[in-house]
MILUMKOL-268138 format. One record per residue (C-alpha): residue number from 0; x, y, z. Coordinates in steps of 0.25 Angstrom, whole numbers, plus 5000, padded with zeros to 4 digits. Each point is the difference from the previous one (the first is absolute). Example, Ala and Ser with C-alpha at 12.3 -4.5 7.8 and 13.67 -1.06 7.14 Angstrom:
BEGIN
 torvex   xx   yy   zz
      0 5049 4982 5031
      1 5006 5014 4998
# end
This chain:
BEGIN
 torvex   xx   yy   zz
      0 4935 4988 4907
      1 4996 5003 5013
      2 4997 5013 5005
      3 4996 5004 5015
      4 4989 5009 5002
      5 5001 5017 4998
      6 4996 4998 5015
      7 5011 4990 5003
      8 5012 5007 4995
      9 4995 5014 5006
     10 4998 4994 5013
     11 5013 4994 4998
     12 5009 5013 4997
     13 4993 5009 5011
     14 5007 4988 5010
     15 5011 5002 4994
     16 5003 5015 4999
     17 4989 5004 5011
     18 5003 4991 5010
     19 5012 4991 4999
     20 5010 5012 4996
     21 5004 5007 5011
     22 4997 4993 5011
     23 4986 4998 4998
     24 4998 5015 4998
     25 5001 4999 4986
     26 5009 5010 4992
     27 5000 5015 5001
     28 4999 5011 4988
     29 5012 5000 4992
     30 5007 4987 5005
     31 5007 4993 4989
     32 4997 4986 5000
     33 5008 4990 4991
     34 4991 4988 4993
     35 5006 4991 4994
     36 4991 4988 4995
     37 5002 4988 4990
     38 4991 5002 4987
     39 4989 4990 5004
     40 4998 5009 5012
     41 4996 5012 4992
     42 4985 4999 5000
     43 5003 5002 5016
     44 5012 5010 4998
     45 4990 5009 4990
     46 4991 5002 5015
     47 5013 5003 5009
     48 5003 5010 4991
     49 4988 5007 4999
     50 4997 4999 5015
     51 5014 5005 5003
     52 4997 5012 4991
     53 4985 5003 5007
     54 5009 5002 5012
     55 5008 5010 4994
     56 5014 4991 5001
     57 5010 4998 4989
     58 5001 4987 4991
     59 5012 4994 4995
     60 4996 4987 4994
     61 5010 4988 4997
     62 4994 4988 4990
     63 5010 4989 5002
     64 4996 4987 4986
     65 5004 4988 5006
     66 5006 4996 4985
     67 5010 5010 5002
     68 5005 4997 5014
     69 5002 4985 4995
     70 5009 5004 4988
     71 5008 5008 5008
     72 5000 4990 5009
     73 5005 4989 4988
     74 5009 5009 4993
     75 5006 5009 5010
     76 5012 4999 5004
     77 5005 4998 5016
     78 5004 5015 4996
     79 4988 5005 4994
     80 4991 4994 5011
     81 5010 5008 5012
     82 4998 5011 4993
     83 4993 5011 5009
     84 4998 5014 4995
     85 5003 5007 5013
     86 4996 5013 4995
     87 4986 4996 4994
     88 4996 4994 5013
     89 5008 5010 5011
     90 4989 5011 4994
     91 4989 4989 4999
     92 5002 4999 5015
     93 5002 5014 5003
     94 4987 5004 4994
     95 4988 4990 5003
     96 4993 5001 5012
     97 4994 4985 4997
     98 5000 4988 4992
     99 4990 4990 4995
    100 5002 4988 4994
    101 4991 4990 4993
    102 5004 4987 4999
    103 4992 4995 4987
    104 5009 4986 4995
    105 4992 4995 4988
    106 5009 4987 5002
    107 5005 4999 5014
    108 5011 4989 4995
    109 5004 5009 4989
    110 5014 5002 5006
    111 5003 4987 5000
    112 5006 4999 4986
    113 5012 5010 5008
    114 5012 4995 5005
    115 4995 5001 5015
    116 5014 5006 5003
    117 4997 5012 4990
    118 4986 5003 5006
    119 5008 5001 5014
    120 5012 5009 4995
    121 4989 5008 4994
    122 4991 5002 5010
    123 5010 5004 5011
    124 5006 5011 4987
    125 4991 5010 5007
    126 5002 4999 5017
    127 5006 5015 4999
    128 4985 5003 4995
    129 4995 4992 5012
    130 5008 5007 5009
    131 4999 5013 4995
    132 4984 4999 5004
    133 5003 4990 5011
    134 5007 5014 5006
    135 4989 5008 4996
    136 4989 4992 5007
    137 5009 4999 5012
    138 4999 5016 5000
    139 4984 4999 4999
    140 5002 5006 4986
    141 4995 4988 4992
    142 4989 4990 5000
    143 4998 4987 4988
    144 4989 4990 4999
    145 4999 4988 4991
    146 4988 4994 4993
    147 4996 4989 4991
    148 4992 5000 4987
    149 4996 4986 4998
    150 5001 4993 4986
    151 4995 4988 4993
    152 5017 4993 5001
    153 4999 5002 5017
    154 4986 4996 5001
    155 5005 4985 4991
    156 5013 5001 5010
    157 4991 4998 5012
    158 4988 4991 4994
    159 4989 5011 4999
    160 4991 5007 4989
    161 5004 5016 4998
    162 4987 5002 5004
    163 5002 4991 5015
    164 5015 5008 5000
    165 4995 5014 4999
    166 4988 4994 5011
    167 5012 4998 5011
    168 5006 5012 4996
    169 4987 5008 5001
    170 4999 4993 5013
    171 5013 5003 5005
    172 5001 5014 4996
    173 4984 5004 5005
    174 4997 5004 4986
    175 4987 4997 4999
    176 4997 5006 5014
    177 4991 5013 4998
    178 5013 5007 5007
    179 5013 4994 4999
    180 5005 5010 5005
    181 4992 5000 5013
    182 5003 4985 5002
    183 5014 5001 4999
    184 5001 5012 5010
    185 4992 4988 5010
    186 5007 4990 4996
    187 5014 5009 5004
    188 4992 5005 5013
    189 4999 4986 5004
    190 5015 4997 4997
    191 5004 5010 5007
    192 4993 4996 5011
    193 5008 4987 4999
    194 5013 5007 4998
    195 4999 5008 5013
    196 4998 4988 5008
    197 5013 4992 4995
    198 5008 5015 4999
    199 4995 5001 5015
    200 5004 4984 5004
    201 5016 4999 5004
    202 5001 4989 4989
    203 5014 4996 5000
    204 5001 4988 4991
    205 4988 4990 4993
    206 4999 4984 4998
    207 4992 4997 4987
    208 4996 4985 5001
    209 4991 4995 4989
    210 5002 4988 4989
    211 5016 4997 4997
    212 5003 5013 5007
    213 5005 5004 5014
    214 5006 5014 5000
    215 5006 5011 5009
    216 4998 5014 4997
    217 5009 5011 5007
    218 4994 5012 4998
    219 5013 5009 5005
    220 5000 5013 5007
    221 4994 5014 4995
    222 4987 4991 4992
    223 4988 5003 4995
    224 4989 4992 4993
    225 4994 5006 4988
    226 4986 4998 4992
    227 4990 5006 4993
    228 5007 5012 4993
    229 4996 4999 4986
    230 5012 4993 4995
    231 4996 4992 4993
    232 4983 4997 4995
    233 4997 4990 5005
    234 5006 5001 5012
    235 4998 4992 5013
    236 5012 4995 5006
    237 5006 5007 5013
    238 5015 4997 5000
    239 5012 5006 5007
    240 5016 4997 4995
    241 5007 4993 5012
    242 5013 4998 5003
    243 5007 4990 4989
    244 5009 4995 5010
    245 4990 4996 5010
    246 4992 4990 4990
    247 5001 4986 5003
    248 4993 4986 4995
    249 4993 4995 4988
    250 4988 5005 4992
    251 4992 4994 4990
    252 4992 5007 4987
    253 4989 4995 4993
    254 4997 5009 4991
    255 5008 5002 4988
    256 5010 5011 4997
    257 4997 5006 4988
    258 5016 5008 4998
    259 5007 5002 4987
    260 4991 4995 4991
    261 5000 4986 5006
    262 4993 4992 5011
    263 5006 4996 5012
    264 4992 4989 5007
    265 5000 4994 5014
    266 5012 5009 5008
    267 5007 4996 5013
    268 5009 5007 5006
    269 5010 4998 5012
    270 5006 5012 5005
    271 5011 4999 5012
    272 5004 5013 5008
    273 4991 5011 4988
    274 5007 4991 4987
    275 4994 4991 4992
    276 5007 4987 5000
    277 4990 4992 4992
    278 4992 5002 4990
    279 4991 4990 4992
    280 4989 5000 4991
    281 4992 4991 4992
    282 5002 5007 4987
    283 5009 5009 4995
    284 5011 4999 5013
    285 5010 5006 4993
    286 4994 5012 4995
    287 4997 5002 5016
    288 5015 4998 5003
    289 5003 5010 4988
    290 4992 5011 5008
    291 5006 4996 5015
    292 5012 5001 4994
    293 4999 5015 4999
    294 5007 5010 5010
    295 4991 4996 5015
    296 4989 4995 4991
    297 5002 4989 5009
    298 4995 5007 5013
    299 4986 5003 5002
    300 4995 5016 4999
    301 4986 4999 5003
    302 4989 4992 5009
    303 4986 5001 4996
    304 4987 4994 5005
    305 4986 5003 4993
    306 4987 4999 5007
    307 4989 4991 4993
    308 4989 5010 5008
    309 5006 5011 4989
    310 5005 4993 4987
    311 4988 4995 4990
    312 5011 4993 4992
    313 4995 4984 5002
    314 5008 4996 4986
    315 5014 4998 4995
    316 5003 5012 4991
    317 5015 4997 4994
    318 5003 5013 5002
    319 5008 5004 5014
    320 4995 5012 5002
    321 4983 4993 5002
    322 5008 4989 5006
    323 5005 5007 5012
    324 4988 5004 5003
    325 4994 4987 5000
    326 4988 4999 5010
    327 4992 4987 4997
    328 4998 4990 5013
    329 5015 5003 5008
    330 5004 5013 4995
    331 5015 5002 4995
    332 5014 5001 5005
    333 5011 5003 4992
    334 5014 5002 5001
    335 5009 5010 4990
    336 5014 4996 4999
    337 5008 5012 4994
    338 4998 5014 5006
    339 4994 5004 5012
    340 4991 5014 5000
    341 5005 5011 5008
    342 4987 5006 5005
    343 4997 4988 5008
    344 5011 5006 5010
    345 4993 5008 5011
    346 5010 5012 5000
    347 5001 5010 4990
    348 5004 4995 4985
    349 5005 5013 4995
    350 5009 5001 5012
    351 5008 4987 4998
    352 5012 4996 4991
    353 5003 4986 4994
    354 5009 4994 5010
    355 4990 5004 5011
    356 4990 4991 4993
    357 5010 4991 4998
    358 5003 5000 5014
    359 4986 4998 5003
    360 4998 4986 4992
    361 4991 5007 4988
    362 5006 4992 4988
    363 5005 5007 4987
    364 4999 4994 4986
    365 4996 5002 4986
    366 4990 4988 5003
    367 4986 5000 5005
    368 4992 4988 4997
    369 4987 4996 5009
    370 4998 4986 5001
    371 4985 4995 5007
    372 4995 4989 5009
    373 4985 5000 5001
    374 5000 4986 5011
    375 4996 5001 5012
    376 5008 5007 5009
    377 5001 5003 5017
    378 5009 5012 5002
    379 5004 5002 5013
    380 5007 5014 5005
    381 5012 4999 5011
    382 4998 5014 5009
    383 5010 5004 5007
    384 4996 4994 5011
    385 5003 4987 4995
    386 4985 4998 5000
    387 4994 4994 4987
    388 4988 5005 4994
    389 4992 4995 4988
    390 4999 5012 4991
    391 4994 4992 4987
    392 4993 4987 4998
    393 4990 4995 4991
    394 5002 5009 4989
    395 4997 5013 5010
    396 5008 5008 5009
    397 4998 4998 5014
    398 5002 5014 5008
# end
């Protein structure tokens, strides 16, 4: 079975917990941070844990076996499966001050022998958790990141050795860097850099044109984009939420959803004044029209571009978290449909209730599912002017 190095998976936990957490400050003495990983992930889990430890925090560790999540799955009634234990998780929320997660599928598919409407139902059991640290964060009081711990099933799922597989990740993470760290903090400088540029441009809506898509973004009032924060190793993408009701036109995905244990090939979709009207797929269509058919998972809450000049990733990684991050010859766009994130809105978080969101166009959902275009694009920003202004094109950002 392979192993990555010592080096590898201690260069890999000090990202994690000395950068990523906390806003690329990494965390404090005595925060709690929450770990939670799948068993194949514990050679990885074993070095976040020690490194939260040599920084004087406090581990609560979480080991989630695939075998048991499919039994419930299979045997579990719609009752057991909507069963949330609200006072295990209110003090879970109360006390962690962050979470990591490692995503370690041994069999990305593995879901697949569910019912896809159980592993739905299931799935949304646990949104009051969501919220509970969505309202946190908002408060500056929480920070999360995710990482992937490669195995031999994703690596067959997207046609490489283990050893080619944990290459991309090495590359995409800056592993084998002789500071990781130090690279990342560059790599956030210059994305910063980027984000200030668009934060400063009066941006008041964005046509995507690229293969079987032509799309109109409104961004809304009160935006802000986002990048480079930790959430998230890898983590390339510089994205804001827009207003759902201002989205108009058609997009098209090439890359494969990888969502509920199942592939979903080849996505269109037509949305008309924020909804999505039309949804087709190539494979596994339904199971897409299972997840629209979610309360306002058919509106979009996020809009994401990622810069080919950051991103090392050249190679499809079935596994969404890599994939939005996809750098290779024309970066990434991607959509979310489902829920919108609140710290993309220019005024104070903390300060603002649900309906002033809502009045705002951030979308609400128990859904958040990415879904990646990695054609060509020309994005073109409408100021408010009414001047146009190309700010990406050729995989880049234009500023």
């Amino acid at each position: 079975m392979f192993l990555p190095s010592p080096l590898i998976l201690k260069n890999y936990s000090d990202v994690l917990i000395n950068f990523a957490l906390n806003d690329g400050q990494g965390i404090k003495k005595n925060d709690v941070v929450y770990l939670v990983t799948q068993t194949p992930g514990l050679p990885l889990a074993k070095e976040i844990y020690r490194a939260i430890l040599k920084r004087g925090g406090h581990p609560i560790l979480n080991i989630q076996d695939d075998d048991f999540k499919l039994l419930h799955l299979q045997e579990g009634t719609d009752e057991q499966l909507s069963f949330f234990p609200s006072p295990y998780y209110k003090g879970l929320a109360d006390s962690i001050d962050h979470y990591v997660r490692i995503l370690a599928e041994e069999d990305p598919l593995f879901l697949s022998k569910a019912d896809p409407r159980k592993v739905i139902l299931s799935s949304r059991s646990v949104k009051q958790f969501r919220d509970w640290l969505d309202i946190k964060e908002d408060a500056g009081k929480f920070t999360w990141t995710l990482c992937m711990y490669g195995t031999s099933g994703a690596a067959k799922e997207a046609g490489m050795t283990i050893e080619e597989y944990w290459e991309q990740i090495n590359r995409a993470c800056f592993l084998n860097e002789t500071d990781p760290i130090k690279k990342w903090q560059d790599v956030l400088a210059s994305m910063n850099t980027i984000l200030k540029q668009l934060n400063e441009l009066p941006i008041v809506k964005l046509h995507v044109e690229a293969h079987q898509t032509d799309l109109w973004v409104g961004l809304g009032k009160n935006r802000k984009w986002l990048g480079g924060r930790g959430r998230n190793i890898p983590s390339f993408e510089i994205f804001t939420s827009p207003d759902w009701r201002e989205v108009e036109g058609t997009i098209f995905f090439d890359l494969p959803l990888y969502r509920y244990g199942n592939i979903i090939k080849d996505i269109k979709l037509e949305i008309n004044k924020g909804i999505i009207t039309t949804a087709k797929a190539a494979e596994n269509e339904m199971l897409l029209h299972e997840m629209l058919s979610q309360k306002n998972a058919d509106k979009i809450g996020e809009f994401s571009l990622t810069d080919k000049r950051f991103s090392k990733i050249n190679r499809f990684m079935a596994n969404t978290l890599f994939d939005e991050n996809f750098g290779g010859d024309h970066g990434n766009t991607h959509l979310a449909v489902g829920k919108a994130y609140h710290d993309a809105c220019s005024l104070n978080p903390s300060e603002m209730t649900g309906e002033d969101f809502q009045n705002l166009g951030y979308n609400e959902s128990p859904e958040h599912t990415d879904i990646i275009a990695t054609t060509d694009r020309k994005v073109t920003a409408v100021l408010n002017d009414g001047s146009g202004k190309v700010i990406y094109e050729g995989g880049e950002f234009r500023l």
